[in-house]
NUMI-60735 format. One line per field, with one value per residue: x, y, z of N, C-alpha, C, CB in turn; residue in one letter. Coordinates in Angstrom, 2 decimals. Glycine has a CB too. Layout:
<nodes>
n_c1 <- X;...
n_c2 <- Y;...
n_c3 <- Z;...
ca_c1 <- X;...
ca_c2 <- Y;...
ca_c3 <- Z;...
c_c1 <- X;...
c_c2 <- Y;...
c_c3 <- Z;...
cb_c1 <- X;...
cb_c2 <- Y;...
cb_c3 <- Z;...
loke <- a;...
</nodes>
This chain:
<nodes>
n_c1 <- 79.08;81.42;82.78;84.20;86.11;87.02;86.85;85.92;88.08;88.66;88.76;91.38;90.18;90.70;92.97;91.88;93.39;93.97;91.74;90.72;92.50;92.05;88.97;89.78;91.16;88.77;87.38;88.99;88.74;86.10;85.48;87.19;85.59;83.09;83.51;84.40;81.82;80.15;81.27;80.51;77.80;77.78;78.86;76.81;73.98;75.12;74.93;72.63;70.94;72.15;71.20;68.47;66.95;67.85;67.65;66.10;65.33;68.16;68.71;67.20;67.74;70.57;69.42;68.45;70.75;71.61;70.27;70.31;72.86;72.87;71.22;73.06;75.08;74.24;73.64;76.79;77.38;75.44;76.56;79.47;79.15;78.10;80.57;82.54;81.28;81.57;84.84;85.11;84.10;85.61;87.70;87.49;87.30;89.78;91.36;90.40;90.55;94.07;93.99;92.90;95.45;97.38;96.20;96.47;98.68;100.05;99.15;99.45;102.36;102.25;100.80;103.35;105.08;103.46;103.81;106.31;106.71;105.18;102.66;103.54;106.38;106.25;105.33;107.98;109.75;108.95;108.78;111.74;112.71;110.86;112.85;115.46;114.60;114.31;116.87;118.41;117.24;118.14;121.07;121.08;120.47;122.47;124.30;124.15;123.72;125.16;126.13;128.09;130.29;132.89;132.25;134.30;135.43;136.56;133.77;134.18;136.97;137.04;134.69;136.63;138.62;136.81;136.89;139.52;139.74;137.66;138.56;141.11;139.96;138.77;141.02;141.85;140.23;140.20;142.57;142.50;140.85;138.70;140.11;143.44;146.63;148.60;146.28;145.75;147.68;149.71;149.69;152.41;154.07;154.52;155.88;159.46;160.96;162.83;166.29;167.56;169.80;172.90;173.80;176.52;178.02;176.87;177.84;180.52;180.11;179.40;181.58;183.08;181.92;182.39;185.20;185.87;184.58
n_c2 <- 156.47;154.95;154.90;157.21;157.15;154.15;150.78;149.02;146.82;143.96;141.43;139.10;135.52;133.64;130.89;127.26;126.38;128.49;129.29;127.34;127.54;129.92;129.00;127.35;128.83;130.82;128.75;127.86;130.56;130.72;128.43;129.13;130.81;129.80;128.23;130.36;131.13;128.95;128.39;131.17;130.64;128.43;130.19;131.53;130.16;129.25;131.14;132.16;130.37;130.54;133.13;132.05;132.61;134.50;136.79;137.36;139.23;139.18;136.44;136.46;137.79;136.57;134.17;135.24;136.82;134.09;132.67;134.40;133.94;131.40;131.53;132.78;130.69;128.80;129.76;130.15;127.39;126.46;128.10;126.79;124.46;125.05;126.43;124.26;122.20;123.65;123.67;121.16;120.93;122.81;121.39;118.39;119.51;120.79;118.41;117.22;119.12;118.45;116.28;116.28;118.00;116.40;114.46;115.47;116.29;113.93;112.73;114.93;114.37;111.68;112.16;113.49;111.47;109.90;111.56;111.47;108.55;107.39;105.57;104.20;104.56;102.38;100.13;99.80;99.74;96.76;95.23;95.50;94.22;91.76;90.56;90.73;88.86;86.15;86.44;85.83;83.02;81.90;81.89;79.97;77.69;77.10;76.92;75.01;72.66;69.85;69.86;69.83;69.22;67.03;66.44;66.78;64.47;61.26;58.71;56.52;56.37;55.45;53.05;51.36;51.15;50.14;47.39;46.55;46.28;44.65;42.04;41.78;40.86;38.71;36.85;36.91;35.53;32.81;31.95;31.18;29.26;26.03;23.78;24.25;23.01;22.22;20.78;18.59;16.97;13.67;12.58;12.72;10.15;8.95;7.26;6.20;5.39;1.74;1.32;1.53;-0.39;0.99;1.79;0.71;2.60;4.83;5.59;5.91;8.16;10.35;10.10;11.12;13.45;15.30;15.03;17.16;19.33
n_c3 <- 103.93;103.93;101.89;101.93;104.21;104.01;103.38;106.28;108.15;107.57;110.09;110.82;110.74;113.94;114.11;114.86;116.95;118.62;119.28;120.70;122.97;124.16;125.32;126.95;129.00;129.76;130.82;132.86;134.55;134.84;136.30;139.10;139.68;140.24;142.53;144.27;144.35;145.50;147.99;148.89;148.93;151.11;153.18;153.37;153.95;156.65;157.58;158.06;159.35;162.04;163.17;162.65;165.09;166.52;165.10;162.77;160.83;159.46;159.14;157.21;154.64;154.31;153.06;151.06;150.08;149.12;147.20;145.10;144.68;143.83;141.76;140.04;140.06;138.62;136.56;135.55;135.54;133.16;131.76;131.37;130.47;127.68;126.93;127.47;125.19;123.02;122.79;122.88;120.19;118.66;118.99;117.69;115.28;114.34;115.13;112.84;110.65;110.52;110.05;107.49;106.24;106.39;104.00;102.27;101.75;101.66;99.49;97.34;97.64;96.01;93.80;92.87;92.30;90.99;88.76;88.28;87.03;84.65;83.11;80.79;81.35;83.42;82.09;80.54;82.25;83.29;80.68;80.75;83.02;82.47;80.42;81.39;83.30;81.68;80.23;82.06;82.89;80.85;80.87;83.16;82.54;80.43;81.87;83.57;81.96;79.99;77.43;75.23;76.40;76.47;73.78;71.38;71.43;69.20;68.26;67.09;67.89;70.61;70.34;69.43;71.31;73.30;72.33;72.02;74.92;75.74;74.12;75.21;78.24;77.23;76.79;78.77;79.85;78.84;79.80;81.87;82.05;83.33;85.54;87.61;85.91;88.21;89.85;87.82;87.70;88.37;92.08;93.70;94.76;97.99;99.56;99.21;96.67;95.55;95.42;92.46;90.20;89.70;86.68;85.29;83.84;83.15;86.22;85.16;83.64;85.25;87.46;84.99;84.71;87.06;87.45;85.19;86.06
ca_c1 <- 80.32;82.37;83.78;85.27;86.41;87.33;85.75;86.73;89.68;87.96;89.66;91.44;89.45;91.49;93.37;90.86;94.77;94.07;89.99;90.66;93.37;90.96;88.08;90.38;91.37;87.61;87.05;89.46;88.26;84.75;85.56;87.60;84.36;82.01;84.26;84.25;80.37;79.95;81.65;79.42;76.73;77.85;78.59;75.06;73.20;75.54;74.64;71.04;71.30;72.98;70.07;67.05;66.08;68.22;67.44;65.30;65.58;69.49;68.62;66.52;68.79;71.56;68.38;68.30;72.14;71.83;69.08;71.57;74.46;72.69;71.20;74.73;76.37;73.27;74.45;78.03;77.03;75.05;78.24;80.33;78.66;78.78;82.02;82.65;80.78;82.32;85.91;85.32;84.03;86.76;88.73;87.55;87.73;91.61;91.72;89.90;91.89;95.11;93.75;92.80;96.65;98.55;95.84;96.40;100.15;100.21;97.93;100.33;103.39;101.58;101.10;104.47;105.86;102.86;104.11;107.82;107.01;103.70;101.89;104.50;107.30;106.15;105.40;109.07;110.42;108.55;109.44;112.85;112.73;111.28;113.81;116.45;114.84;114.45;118.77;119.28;117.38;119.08;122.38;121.10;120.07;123.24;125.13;123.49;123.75;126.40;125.65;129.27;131.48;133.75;131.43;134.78;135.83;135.62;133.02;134.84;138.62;136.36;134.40;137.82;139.04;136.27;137.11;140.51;139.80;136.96;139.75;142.25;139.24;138.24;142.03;142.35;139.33;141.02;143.87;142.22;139.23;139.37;141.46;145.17;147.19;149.10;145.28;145.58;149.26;149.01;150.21;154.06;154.08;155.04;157.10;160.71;161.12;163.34;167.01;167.62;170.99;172.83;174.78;178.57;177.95;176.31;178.68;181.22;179.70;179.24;183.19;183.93;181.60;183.06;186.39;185.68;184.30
ca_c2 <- 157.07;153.85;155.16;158.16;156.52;153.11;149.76;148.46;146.11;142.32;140.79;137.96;134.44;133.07;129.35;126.49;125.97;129.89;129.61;125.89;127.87;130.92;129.06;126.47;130.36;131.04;127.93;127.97;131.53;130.21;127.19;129.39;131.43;128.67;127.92;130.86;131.44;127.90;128.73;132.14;130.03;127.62;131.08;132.17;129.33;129.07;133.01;132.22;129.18;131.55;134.02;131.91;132.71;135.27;138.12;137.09;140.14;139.09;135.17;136.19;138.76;135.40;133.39;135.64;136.45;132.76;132.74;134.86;133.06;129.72;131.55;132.86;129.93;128.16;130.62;129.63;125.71;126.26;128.52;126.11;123.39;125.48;126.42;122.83;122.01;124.74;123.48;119.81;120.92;122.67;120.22;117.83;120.41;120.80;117.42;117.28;119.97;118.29;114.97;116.48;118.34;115.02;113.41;116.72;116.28;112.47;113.30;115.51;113.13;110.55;112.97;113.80;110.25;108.86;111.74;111.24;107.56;106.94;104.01;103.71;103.75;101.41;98.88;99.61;98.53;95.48;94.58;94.94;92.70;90.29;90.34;90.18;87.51;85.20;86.33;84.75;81.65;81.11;81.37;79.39;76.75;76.90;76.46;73.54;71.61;69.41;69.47;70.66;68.83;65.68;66.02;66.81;62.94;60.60;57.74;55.38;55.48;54.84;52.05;50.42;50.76;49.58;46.10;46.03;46.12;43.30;41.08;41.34;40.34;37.33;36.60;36.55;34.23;31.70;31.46;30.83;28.35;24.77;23.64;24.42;22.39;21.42;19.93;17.15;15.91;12.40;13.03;12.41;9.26;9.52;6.05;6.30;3.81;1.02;2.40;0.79;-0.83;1.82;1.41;1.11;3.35;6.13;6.00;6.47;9.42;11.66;10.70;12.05;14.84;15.40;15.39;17.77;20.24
ca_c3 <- 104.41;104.22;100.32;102.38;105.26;103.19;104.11;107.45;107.41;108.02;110.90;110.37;111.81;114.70;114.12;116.13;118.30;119.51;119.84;122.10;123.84;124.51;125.53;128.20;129.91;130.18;131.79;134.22;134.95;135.53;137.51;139.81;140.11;140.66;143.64;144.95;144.90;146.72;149.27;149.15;149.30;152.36;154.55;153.60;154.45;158.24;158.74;158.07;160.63;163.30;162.98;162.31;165.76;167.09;164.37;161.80;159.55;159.32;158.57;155.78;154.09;153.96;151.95;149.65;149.44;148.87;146.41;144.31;144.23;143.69;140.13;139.38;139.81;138.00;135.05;135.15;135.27;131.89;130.40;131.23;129.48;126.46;126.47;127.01;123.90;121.68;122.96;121.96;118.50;117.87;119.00;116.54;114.15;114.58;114.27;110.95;110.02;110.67;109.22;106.18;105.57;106.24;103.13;101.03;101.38;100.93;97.95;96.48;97.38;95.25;92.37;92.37;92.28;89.40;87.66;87.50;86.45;84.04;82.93;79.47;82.23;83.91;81.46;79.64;83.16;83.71;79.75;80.40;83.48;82.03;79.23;81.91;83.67;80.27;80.17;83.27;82.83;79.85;81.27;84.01;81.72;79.64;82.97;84.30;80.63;80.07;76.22;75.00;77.41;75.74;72.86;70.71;71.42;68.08;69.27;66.71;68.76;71.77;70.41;69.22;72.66;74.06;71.45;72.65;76.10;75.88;73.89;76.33;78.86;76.73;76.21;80.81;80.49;78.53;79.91;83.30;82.15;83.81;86.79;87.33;85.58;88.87;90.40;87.28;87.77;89.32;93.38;94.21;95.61;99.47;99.63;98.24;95.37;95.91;94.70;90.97;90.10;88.97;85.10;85.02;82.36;84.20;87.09;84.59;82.99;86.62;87.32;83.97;84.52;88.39;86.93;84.03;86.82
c_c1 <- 81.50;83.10;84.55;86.25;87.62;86.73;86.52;87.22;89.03;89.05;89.60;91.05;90.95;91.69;92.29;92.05;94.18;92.62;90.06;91.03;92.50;89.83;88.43;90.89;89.78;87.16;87.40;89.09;86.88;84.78;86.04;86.32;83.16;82.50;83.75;82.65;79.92;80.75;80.99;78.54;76.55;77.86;77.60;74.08;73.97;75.21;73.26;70.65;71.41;72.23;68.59;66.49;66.26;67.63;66.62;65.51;67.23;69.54;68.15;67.26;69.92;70.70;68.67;69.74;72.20;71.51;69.83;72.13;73.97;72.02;72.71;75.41;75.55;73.62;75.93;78.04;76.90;76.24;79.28;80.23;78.55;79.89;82.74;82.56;81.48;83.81;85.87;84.98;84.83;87.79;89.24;87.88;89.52;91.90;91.62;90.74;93.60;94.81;93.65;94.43;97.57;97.74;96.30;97.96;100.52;99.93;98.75;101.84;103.47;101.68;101.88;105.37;104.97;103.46;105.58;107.85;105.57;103.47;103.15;105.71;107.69;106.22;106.81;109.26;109.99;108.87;111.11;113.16;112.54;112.21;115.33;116.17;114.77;116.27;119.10;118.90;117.81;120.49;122.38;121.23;122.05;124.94;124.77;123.60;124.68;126.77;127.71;130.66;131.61;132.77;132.42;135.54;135.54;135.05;133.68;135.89;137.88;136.04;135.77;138.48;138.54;135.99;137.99;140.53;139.01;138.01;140.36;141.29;139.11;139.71;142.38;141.34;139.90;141.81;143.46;141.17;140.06;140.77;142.62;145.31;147.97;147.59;145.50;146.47;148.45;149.96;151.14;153.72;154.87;156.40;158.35;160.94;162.21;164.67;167.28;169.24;171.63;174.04;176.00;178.43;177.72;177.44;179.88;181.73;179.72;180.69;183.64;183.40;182.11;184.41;186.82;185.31;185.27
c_c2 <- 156.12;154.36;156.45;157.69;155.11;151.92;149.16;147.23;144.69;141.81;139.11;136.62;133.63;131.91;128.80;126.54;127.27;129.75;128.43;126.73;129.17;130.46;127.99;128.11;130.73;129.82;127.56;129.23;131.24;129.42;128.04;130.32;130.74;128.21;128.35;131.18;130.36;128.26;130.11;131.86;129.11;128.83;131.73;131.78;128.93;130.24;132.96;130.92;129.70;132.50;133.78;132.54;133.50;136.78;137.70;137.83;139.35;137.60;135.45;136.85;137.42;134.93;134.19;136.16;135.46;132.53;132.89;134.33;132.43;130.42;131.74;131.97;128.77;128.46;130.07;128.17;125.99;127.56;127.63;124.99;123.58;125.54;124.91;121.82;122.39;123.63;121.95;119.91;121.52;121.68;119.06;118.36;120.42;119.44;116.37;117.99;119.53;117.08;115.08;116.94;117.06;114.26;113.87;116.68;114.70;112.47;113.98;114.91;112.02;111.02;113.19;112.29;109.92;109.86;111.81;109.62;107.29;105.77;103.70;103.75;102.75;99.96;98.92;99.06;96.79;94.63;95.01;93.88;91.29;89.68;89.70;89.11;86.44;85.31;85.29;83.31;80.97;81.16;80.29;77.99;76.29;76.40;75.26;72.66;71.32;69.45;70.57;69.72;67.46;65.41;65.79;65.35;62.30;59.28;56.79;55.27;54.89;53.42;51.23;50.37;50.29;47.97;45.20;45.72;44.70;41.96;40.69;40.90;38.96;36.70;35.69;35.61;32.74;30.96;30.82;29.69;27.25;24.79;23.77;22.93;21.16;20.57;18.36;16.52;14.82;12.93;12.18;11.62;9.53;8.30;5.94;4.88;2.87;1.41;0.46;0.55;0.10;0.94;1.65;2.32;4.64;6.60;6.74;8.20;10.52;11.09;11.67;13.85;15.40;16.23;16.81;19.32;20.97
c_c3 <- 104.26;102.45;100.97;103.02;105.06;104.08;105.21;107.27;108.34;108.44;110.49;111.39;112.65;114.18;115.20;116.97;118.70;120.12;121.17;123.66;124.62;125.72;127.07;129.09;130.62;131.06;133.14;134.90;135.73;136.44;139.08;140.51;140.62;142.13;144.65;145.49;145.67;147.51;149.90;149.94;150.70;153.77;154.62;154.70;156.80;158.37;159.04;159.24;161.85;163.32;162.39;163.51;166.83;166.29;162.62;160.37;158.95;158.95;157.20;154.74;153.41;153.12;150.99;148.92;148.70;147.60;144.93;143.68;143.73;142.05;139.37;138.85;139.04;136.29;134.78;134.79;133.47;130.88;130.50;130.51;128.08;125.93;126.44;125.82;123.15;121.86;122.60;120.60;118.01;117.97;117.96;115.60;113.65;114.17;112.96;109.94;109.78;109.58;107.72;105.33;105.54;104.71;102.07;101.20;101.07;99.64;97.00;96.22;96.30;94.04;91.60;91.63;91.16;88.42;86.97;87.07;86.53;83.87;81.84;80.27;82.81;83.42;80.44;80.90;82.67;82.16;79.94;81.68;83.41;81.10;79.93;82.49;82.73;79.93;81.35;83.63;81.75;79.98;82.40;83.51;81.40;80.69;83.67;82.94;80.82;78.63;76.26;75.69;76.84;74.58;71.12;70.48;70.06;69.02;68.31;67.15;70.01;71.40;70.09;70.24;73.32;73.73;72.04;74.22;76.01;75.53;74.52;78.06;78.78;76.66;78.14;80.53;79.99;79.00;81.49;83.10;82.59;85.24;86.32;86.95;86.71;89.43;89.31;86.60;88.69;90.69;93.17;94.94;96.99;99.45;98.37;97.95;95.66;94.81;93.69;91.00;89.64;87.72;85.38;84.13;83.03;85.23;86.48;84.04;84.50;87.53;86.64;84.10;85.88;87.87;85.99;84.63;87.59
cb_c1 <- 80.18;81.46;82.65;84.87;84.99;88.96;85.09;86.02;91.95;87.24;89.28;92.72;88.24;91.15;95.14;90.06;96.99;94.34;88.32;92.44;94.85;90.15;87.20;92.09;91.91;86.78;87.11;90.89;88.22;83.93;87.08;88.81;83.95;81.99;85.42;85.00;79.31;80.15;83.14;78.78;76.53;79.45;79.45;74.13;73.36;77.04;74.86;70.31;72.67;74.55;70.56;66.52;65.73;69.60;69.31;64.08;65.74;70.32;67.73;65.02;69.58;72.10;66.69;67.16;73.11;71.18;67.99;72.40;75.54;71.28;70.19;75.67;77.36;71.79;74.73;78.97;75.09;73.12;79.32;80.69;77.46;78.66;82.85;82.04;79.75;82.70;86.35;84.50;82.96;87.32;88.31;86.75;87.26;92.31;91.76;88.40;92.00;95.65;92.46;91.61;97.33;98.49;94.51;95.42;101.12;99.34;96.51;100.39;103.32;100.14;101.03;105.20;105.98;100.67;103.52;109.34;108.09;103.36;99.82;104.59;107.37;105.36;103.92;110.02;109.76;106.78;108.75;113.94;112.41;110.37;114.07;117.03;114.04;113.26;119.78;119.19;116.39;118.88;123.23;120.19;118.83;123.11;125.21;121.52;123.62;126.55;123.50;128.97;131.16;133.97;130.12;135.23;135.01;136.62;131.13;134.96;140.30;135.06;133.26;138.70;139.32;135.28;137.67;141.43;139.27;135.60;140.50;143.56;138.38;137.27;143.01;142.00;137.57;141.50;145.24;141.65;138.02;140.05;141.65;146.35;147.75;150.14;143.54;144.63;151.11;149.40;149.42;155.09;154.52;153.56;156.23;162.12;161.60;162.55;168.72;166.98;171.14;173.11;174.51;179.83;176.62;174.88;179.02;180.94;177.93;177.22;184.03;183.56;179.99;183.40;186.60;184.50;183.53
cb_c2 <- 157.49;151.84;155.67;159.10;156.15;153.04;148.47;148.38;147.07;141.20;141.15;137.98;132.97;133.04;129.04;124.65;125.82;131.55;129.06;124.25;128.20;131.19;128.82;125.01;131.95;131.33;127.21;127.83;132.33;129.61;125.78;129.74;132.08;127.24;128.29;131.57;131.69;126.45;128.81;132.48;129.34;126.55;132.02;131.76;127.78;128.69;134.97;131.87;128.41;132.17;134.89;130.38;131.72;134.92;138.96;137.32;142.22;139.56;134.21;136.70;139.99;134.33;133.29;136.83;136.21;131.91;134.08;135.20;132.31;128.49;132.90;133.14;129.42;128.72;132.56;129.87;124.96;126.56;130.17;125.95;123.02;126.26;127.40;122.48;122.43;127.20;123.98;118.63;121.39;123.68;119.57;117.40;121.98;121.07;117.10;118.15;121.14;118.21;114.32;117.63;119.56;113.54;113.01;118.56;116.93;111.41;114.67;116.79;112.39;110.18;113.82;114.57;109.21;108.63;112.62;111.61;106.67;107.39;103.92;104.81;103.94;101.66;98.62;100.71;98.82;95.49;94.97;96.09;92.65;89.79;92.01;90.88;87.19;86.06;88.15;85.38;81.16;81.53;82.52;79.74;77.50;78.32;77.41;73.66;71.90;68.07;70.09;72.31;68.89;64.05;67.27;67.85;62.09;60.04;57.73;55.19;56.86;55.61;51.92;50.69;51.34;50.36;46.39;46.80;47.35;43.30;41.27;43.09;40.86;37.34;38.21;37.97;34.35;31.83;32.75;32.15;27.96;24.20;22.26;24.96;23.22;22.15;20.84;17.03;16.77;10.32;12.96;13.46;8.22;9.32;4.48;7.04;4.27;-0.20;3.76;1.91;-1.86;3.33;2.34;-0.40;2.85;5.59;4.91;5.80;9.18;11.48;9.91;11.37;15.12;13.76;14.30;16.96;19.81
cb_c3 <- 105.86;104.57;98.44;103.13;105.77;102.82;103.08;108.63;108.08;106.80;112.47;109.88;110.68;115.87;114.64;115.89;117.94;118.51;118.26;121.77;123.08;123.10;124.27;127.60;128.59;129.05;131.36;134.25;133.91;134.80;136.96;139.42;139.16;139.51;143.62;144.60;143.79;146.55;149.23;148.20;148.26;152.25;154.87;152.37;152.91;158.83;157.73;156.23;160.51;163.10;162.26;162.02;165.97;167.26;164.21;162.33;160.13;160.60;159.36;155.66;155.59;155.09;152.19;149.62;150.26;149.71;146.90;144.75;145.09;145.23;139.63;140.20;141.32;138.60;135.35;136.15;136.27;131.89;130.70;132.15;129.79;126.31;127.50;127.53;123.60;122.25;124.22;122.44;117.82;117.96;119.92;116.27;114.70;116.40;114.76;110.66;110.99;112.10;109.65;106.12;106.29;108.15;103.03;101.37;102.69;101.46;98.33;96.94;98.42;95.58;92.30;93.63;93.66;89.03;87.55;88.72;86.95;82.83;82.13;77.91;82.77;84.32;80.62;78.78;84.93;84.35;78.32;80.08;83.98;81.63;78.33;82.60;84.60;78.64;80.63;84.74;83.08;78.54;81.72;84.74;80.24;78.64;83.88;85.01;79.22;80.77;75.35;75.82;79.20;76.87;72.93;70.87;72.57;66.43;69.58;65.59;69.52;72.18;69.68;68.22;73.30;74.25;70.09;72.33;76.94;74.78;73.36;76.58;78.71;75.09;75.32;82.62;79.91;77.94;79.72;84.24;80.50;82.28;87.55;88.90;84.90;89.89;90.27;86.53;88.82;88.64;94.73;94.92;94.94;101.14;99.54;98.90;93.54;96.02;95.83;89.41;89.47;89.79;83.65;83.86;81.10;85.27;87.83;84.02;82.08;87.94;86.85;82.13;84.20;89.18;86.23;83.09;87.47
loke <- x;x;x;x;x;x;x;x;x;x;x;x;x;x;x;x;x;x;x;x;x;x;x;x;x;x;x;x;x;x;x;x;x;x;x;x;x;x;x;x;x;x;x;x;x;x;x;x;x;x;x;x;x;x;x;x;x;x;x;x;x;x;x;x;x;x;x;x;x;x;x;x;x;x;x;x;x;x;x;x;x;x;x;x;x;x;x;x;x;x;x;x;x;x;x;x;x;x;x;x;x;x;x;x;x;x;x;x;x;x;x;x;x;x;x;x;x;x;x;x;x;x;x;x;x;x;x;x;x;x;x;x;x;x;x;x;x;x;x;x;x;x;x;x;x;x;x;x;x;x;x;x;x;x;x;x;x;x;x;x;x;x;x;x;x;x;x;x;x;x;x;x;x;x;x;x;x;x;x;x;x;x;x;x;x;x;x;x;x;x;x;x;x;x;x;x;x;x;x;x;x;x;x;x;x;x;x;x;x;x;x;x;x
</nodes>
């Protein structure tokens, strides 16, 4: 009948975020039920207390109220430990799931980037860096040399200056060798000489030259 009818329409599987979120509702549902049946169970066991020995029929009736509950809530224990279970495996799950789209989009990030720059990209870069760095230690070079600088000098006006200068060196040594001249005068006698007769003649001459002045 399903070719009349058409094939029933396959529901779509819940996200693990909706099944977690599902199965934390059921739990708090249960817990709130587990509650309530202990506390079932505590006014059982005081009714059956309060009628062990007043009414017997009416103590035993609470036992087995009791009896009850205590499988019930024996049942909810072991669903809750399931659902417990389930809700940490999806849990992980989700976070497998998540772990895996951050690798599968890194993954494709990566793809994208090796393929806007290949292996023959790569190695034209790195040959033209090194090309530029071989430019820049040869300007580095060519900046740190001195090769070029006063090389347009002729070295023959130099050495002839460096002739004339010695000359006029050897020329100061000369003129300075040996003691001063005044060290090897004989010393100025201290005692004034006994005065000499002077010449008619002389006297004559420093009148005439007096006169003449």
């Amino acid at each position: 009948m399903s070719f009349l009818f058409g094939k029933k329409k396959q529901e779509q599987a819940p996200s693990t975020g909706e099944a977690i979120q599902k199965l934390r509702q059921t739990e708090e549902l249960l817990e709130k039920k587990q509650a309530f049946m202990e506390k079932k169970i505590s006014e059982e066991i005081k009714l059956a207390k309060q009628n062990g020995t007043k009414n017997k029929r009416a103590a035993i009736m609470a036992l087995k109220r009791k009896k009850r509950l205590e499988k019930q809530l024996a049942q909810i224990d072991g669903t809750l430990s399931t659902i417990e279970y389930q809700r940490e495996a999806l849990e992980n799950a989700n976070t497998n799931t998540e772990v895996l789209k951050t690798m599968g989009f890194a993954s494709k990030a990566l793809k994208s980037a090796q393929q806007q720059m290949g292996v023959e990209d790569v190695d034209d870069m790195m040959s033209d860096l090194q090309e530029q760095l071989e430019v820049a230690n040869e300007i580095s070079d060519a900046i740190s040399n001195s090769t070029g600088f006063g090389q347009d000098l002729d070295e023959d006006e130099l050495f002839k200056e460096l002739e004339e200068l010695e000359q006029e060196e050897l020329d100061e040594q000369l003129l300075d060798v040996g003691p001063s001249v005044t060290s090897q005068l004989p010393d100025v006698p201290t005692a004034r000489p006994a005065k000499v007769a002077e010449d008619p003649e002389d006297e004559d001459m420093r009148e005439l030259a007096a006169w003449a002045s």
